[in-house]
VOPAGU-2260 file (C-alpha; in pm, 1 decimal, decimal comma):
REM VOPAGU-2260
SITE   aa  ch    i         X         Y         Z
SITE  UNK   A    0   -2113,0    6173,6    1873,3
SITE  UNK   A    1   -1769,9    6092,2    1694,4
SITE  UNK   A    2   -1621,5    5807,8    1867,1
SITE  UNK   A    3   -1273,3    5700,6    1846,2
SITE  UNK   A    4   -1200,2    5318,6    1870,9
SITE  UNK   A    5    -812,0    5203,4    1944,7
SITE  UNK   A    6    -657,3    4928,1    1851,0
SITE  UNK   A    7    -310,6    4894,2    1702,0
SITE  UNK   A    8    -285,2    4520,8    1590,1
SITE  UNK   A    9    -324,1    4238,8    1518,8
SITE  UNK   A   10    -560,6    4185,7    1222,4
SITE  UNK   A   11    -748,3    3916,1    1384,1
SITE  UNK   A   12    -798,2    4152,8    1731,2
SITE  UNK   A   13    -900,0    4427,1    1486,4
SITE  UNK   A   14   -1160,8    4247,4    1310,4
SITE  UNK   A   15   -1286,8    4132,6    1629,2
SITE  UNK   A   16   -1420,3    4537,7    1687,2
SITE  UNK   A   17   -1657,2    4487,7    1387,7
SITE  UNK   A   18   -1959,6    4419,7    1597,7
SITE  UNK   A   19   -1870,2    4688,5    1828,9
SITE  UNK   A   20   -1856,0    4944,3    1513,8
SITE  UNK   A   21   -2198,0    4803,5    1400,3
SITE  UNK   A   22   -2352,3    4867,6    1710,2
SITE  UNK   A   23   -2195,6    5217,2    1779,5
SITE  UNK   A   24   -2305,9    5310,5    1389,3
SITE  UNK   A   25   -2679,4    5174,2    1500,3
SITE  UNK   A   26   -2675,8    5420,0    1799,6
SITE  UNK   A   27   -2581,4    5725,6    1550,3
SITE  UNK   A   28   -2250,1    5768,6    1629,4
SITE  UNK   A   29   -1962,7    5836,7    1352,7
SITE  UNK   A   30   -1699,3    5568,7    1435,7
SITE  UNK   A   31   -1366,9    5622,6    1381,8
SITE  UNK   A   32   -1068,0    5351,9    1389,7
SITE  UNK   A   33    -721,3    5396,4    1457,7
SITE  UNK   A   34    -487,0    5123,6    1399,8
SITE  UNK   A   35    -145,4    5041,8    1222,2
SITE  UNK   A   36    -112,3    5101,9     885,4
SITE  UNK   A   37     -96,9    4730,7     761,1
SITE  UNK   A   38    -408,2    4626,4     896,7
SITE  UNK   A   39    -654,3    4905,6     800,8
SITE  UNK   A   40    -777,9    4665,7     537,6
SITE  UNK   A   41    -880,6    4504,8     863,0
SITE  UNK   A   42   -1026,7    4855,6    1032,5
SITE  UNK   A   43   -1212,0    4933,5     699,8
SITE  UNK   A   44   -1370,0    4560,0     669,6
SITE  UNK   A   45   -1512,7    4640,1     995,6
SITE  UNK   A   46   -1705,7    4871,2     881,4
SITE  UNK   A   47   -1589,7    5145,1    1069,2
SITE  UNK   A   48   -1644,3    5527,9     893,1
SITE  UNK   A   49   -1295,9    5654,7     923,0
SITE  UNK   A   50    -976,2    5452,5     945,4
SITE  UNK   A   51    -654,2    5600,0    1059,6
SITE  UNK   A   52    -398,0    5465,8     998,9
SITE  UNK   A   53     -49,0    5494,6    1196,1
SITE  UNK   A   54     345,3    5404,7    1137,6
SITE  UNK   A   55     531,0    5390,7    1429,3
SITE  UNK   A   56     879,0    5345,9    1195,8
SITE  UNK   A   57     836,2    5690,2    1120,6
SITE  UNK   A   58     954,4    5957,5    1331,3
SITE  UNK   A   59     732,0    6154,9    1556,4
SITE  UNK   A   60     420,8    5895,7    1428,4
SITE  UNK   A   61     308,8    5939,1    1777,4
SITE  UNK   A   62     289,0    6335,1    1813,3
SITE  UNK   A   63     143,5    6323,4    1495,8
SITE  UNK   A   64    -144,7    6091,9    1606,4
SITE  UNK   A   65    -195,2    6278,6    1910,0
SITE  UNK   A   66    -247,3    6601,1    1684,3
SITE  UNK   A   67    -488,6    6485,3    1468,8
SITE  UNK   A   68    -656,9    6342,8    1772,0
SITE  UNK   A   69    -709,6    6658,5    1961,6
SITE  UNK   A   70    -803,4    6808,2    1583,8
SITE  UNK   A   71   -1115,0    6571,8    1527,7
SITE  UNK   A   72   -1248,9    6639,4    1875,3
SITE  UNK   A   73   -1371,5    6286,7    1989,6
SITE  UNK   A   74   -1656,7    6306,9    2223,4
SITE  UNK   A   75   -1545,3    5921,5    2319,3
SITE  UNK   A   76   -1261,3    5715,8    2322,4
SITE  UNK   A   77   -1267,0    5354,7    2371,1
SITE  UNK   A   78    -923,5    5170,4    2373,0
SITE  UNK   A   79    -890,3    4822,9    2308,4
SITE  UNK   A   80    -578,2    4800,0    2298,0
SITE  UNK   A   81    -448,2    4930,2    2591,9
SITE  UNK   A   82     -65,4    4996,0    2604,7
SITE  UNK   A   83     105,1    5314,3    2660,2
SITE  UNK   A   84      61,7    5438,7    2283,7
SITE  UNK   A   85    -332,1    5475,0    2343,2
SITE  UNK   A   86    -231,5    5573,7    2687,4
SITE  UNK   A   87     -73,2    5873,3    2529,2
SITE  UNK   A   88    -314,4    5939,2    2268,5
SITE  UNK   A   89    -656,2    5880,2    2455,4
SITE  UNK   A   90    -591,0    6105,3    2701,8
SITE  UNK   A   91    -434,9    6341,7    2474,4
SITE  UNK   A   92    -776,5    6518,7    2356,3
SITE  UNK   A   93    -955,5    6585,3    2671,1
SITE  UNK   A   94   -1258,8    6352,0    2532,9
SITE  UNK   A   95   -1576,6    6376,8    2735,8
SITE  UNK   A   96   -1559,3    5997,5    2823,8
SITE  UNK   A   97   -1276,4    5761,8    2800,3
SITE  UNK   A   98   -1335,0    5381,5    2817,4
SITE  UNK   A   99   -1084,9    5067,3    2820,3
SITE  UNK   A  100   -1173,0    4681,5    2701,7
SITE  UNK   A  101   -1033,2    4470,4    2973,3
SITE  UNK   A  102    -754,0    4224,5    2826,0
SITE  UNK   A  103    -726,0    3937,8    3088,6
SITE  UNK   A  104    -370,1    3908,8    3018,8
SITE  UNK   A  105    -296,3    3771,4    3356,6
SITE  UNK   A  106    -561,9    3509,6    3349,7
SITE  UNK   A  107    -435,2    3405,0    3022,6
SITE  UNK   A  108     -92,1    3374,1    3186,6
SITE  UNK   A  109    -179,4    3161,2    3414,5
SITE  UNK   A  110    -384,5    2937,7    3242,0
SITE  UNK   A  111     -57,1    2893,2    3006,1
SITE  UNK   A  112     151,4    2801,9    3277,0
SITE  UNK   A  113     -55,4    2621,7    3519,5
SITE  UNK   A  114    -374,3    2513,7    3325,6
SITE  UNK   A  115    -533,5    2707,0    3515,6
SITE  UNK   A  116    -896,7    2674,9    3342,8
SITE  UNK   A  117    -904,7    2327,2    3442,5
SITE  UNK   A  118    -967,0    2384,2    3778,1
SITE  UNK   A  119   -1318,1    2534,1    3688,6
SITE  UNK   A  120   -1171,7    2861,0    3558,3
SITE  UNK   A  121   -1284,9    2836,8    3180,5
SITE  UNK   A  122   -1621,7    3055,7    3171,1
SITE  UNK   A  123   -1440,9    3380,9    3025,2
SITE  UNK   A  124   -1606,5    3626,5    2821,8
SITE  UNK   A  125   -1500,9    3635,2    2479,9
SITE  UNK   A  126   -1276,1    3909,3    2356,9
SITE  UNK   A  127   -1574,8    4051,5    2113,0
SITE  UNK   A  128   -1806,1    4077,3    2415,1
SITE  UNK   A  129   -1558,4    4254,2    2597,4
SITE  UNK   A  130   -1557,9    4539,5    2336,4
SITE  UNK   A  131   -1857,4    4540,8    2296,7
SITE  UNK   A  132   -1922,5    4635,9    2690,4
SITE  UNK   A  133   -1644,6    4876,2    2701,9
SITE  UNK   A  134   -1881,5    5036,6    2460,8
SITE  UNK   A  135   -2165,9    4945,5    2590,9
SITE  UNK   A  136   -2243,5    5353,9    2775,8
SITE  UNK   A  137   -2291,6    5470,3    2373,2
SITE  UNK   A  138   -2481,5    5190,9    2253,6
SITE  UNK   A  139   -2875,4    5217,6    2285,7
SITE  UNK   A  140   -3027,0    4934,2    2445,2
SITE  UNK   A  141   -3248,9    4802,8    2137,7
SITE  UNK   A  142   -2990,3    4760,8    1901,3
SITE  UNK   A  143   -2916,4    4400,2    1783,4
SITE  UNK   A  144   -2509,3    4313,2    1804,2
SITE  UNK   A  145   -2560,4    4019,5    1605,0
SITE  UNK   A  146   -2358,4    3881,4    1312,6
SITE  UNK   A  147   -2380,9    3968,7     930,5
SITE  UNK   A  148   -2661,3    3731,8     785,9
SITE  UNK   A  149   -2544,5    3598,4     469,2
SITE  UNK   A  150   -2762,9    3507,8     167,2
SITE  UNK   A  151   -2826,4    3123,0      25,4
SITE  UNK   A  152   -2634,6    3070,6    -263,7
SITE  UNK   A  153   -2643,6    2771,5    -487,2
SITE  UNK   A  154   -2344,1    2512,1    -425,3
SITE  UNK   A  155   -2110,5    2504,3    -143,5
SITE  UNK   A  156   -1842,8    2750,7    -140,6
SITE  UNK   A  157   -1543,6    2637,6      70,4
SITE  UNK   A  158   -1232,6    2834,2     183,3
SITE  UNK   A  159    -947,4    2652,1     314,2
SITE  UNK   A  160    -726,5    2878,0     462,3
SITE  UNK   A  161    -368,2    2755,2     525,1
SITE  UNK   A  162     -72,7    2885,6     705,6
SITE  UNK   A  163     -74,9    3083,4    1043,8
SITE  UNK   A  164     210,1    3347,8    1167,0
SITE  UNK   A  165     305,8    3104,4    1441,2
SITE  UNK   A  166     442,5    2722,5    1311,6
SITE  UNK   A  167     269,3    2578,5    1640,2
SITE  UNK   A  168     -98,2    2701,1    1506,2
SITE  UNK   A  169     -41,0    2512,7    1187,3
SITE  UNK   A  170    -229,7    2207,8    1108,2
SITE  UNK   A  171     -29,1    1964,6     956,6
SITE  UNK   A  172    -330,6    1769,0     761,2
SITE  UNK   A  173    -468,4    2063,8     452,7
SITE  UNK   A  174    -333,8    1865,1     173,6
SITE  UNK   A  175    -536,9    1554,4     256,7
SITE  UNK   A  176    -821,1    1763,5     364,6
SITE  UNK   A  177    -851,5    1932,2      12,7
SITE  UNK   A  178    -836,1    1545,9    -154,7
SITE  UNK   A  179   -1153,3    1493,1      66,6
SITE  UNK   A  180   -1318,7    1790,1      12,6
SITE  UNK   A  181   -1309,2    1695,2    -363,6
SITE  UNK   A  182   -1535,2    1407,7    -350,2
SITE  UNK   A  183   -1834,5    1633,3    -164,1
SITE  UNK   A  184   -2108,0    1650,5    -443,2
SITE  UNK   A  185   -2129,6    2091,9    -552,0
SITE  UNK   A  186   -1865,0    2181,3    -347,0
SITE  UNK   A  187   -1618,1    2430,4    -459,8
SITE  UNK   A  188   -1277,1    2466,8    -274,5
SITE  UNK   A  189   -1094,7    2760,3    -283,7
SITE  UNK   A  190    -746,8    2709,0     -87,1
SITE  UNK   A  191    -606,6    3078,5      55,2
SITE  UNK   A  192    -316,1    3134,8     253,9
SITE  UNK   A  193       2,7    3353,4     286,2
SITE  UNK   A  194     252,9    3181,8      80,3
SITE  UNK   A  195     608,7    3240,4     344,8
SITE  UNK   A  196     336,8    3011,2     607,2
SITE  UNK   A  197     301,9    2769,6     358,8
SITE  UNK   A  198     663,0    2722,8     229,2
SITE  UNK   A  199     742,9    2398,6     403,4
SITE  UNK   A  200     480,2    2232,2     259,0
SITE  UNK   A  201     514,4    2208,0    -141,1
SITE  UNK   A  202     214,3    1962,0    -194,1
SITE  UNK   A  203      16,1    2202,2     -45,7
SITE  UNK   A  204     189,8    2527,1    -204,0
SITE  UNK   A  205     144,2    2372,9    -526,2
SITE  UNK   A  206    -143,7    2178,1    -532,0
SITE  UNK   A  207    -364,3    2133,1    -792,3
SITE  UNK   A  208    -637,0    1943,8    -867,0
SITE  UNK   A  209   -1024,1    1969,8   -1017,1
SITE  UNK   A  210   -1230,4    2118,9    -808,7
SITE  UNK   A  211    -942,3    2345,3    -569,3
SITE  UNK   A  212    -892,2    2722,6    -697,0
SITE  UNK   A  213    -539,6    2708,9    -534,4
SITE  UNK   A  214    -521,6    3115,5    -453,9
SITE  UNK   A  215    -180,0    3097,8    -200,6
SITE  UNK   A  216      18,5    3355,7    -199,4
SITE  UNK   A  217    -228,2    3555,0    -490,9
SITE  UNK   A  218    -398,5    3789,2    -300,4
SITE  UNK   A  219    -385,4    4088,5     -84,6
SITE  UNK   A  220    -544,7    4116,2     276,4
SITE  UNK   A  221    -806,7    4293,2      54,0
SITE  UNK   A  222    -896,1    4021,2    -166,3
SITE  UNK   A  223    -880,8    3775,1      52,3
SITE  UNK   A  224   -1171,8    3938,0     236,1
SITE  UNK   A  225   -1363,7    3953,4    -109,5
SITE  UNK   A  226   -1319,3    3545,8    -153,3
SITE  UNK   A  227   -1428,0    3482,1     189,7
SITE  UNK   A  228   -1719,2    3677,0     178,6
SITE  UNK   A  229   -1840,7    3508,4    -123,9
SITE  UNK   A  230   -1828,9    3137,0      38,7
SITE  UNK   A  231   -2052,0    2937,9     317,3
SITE  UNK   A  232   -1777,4    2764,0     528,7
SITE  UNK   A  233   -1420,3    2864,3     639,1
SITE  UNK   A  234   -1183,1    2621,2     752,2
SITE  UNK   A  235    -838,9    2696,8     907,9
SITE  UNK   A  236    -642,8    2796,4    1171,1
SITE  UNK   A  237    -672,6    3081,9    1472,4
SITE  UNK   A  238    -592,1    3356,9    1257,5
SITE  UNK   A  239    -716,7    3668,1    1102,7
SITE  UNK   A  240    -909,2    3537,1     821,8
SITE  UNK   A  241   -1095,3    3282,0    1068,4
SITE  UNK   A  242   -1220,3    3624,5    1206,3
SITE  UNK   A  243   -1304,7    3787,3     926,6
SITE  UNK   A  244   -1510,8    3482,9     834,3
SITE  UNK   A  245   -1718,8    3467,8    1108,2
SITE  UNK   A  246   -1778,1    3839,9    1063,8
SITE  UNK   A  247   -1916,9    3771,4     730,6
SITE  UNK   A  248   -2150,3    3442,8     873,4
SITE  UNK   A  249   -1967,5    3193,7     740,1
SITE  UNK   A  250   -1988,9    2832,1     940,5
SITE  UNK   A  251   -1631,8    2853,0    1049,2
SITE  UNK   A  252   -1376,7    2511,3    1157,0
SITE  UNK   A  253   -1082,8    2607,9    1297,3
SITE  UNK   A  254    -793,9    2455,5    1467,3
SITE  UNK   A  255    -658,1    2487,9    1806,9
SITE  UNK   A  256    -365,0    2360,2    1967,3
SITE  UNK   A  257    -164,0    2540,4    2172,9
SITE  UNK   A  258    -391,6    2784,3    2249,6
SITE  UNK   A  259    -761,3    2692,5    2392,7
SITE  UNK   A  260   -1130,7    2866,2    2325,2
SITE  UNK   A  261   -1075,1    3034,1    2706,3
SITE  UNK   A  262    -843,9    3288,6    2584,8
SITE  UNK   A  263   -1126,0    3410,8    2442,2
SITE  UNK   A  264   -1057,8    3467,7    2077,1
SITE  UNK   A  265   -1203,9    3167,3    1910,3
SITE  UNK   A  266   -1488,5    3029,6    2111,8
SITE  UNK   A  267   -1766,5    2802,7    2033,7
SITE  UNK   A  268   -2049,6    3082,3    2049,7
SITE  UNK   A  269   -1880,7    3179,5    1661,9
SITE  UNK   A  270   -1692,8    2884,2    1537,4
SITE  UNK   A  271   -1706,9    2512,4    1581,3
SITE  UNK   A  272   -1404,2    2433,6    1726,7
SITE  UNK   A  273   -1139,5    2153,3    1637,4
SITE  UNK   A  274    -913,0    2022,5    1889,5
SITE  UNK   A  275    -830,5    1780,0    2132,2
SITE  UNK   A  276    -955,2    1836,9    2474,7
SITE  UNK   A  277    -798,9    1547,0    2674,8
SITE  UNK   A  278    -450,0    1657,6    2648,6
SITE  UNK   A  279    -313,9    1803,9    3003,4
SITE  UNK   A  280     -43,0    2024,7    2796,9
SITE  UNK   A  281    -278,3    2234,3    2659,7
SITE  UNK   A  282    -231,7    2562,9    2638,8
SITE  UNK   A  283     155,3    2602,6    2581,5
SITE  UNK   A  284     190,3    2918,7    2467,9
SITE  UNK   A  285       8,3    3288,3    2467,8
SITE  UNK   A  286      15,2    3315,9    2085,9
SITE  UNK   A  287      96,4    2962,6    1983,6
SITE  UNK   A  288     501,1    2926,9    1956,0
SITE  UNK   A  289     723,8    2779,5    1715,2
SITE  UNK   A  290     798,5    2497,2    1823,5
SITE  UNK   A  291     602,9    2196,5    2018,2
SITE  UNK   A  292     732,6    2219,3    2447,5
SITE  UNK   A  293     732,2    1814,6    2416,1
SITE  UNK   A  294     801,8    1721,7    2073,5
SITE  UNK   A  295     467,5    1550,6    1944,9
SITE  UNK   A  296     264,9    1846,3    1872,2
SITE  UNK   A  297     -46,5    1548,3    1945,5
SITE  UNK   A  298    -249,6    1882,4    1980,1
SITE  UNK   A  299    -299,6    1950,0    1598,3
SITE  UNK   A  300    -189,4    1592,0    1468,1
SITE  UNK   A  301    -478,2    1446,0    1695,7
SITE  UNK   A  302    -764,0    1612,6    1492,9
SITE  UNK   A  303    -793,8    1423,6    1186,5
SITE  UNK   A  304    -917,4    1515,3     794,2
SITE  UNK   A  305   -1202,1    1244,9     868,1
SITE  UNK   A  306   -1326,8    1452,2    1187,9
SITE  UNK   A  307   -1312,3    1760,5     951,8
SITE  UNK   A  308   -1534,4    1633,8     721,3
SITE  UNK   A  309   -1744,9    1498,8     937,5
SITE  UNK   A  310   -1823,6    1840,8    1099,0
SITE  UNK   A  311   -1869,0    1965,2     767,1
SITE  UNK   A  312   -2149,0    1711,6     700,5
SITE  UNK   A  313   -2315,1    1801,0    1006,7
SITE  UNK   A  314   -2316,1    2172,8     899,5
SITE  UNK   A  315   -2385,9    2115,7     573,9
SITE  UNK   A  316   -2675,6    1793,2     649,0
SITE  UNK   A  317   -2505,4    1632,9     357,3
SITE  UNK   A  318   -2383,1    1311,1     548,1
SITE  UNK   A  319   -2570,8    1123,5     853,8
């Protein structure tokens, strides 16, 4: 079967298809992805066999997609995006069987403004899984869904990734985490980030010390991929790269704040999450915001460098 998988943005959502691709591919299917053109790095690291790539700037970008969808013939589309552009094109080709990933955008609304998940509503299903069983009619029974096993290497690779598209999501503490991270025996740090998130922050933008590749601002969504392949634990913030990480196996930290594990995205089945659970103003915003509702942003400055470290002994069994 050729299957067509939907899903316009962001790269983090994208990424989070991989193990829906891997487990259509399993079953014999030829997976294609369509998504916007600057995250099919994203589509491609997913694994997927054929990425499309679309740019709604352009004039009549949406005709053209729905011609080269009714061209390739899908026997299945599955959208996970599902807004009125893979409305359009989904039901555009006449596939034999059309499926949509529920979103929960409602109960994520609601737990924003009223907490909602602390009332008992907090067993969601993460956004992953919910691919996954949008797909689930094309995917044989027997095939494992499980995460890329990486192989043992000798040292400890570390990527710090800094920076995140909203200010809120931004952990204020990365330049006195790397100082730490310098005195674990073998490690190697190798600091990432996209260098306009950064900008506020020169000790971090231009730090440099032994033992901290500083890469900000020096590769491509590409590369970045390639570095974080290569290590054994991410640290950083909810974005795309904390994704792709846990894609690739990697023992993954990241930060949350104004956004909690229930939305689904990062949860602690895939990454050991940082944050601080007793505050009643948690979550604040659907994506994370710019700017703290209260003025203390407590919810990132409560999680310390010394808890981070002390996760990564436990990972790593190089502390007590």
């Amino acid at each position: 079967m050729k299957v067509l998988l939907i899903r316009f943005s962001s790269a983090g959502d994208v990424l989070l298809a991989a193990r829906t691709v891997a487990a259509l591919k399993a079953s014999g299917h030829d997976v294609y992805f369509l998504t916007k053109d600057k995250f099919a790095a994203a589509a491609a690291a997913t694994g997927a066999d054929t990425v499309m790539a679309a740019d709604f700037g352009k004039s009549g970008e949406l005709s053209r997609l729905v011609s080269w969808t009714k061209k390739n013939a899908f026997d299945a589309v599955i959208d996970l995006q599902g807004n009125y552009r893979s409305f359009i094109i989904k039901n555009s080709c006449f596939p034999a069987a059309v499926r949509t990933a529920s979103k929960d955008a409602i109960k994520r609304r609601l737990m924003t403004a009223f907490k909602w998940f602390l009332s008992g509503n907090s067993a969601y299903m993460p956004v992953a899984e919910k691919y996954l069983l949008a797909a689930a009619d094309f995917i044989r029974p027997s095939v494992v869904r499980g995460k890329t096993v990486k192989k043992k290497k000798t040292g400890l690779k570390i990527v710090v990734h800094a920076g995140a598209r909203w200010a809120n999501k931004r952990w204020p503490y990365f330049k006195e985490l790397l100082d730490g991270l310098r005195m674990i025996k073998g490690a190697h740090v190798t600091l990432t980030g996209v260098k306009d998130e950064v900008v506020n922050s020169p000790d971090l933008l231009y730090y440099k010390k032994r033992g901290v590749d500083n890469r900000i601002g020096g590769t491509d969504f590409s590369g970045l991929l390639g570095i974080i392949r290569n290590a054994d634990i991410f640290i950083g913030n909810d974005t795309a790269a904390a994704h792709a990480a846990s894609l690739f196996g990697l023992k993954c930290l990241v930060f949350l704040g104004p956004t909690v594990r229930q939305f689904g995205f990062v949860t602690e089945k895939d990454f050991t999450v940082l944050e601080d659970k007793s505050l009643l103003c948690r979550p604040c915003h659907l994506h994370g915001g710019v700017k703290c509702p209260i003025g203390t942003f407590e919810c990132m400055r409560n999680v310390t460098p010394d808890m981070v470290i002390k996760e990564i002994k436990k990972l790593t069994r190089r502390g007590k």
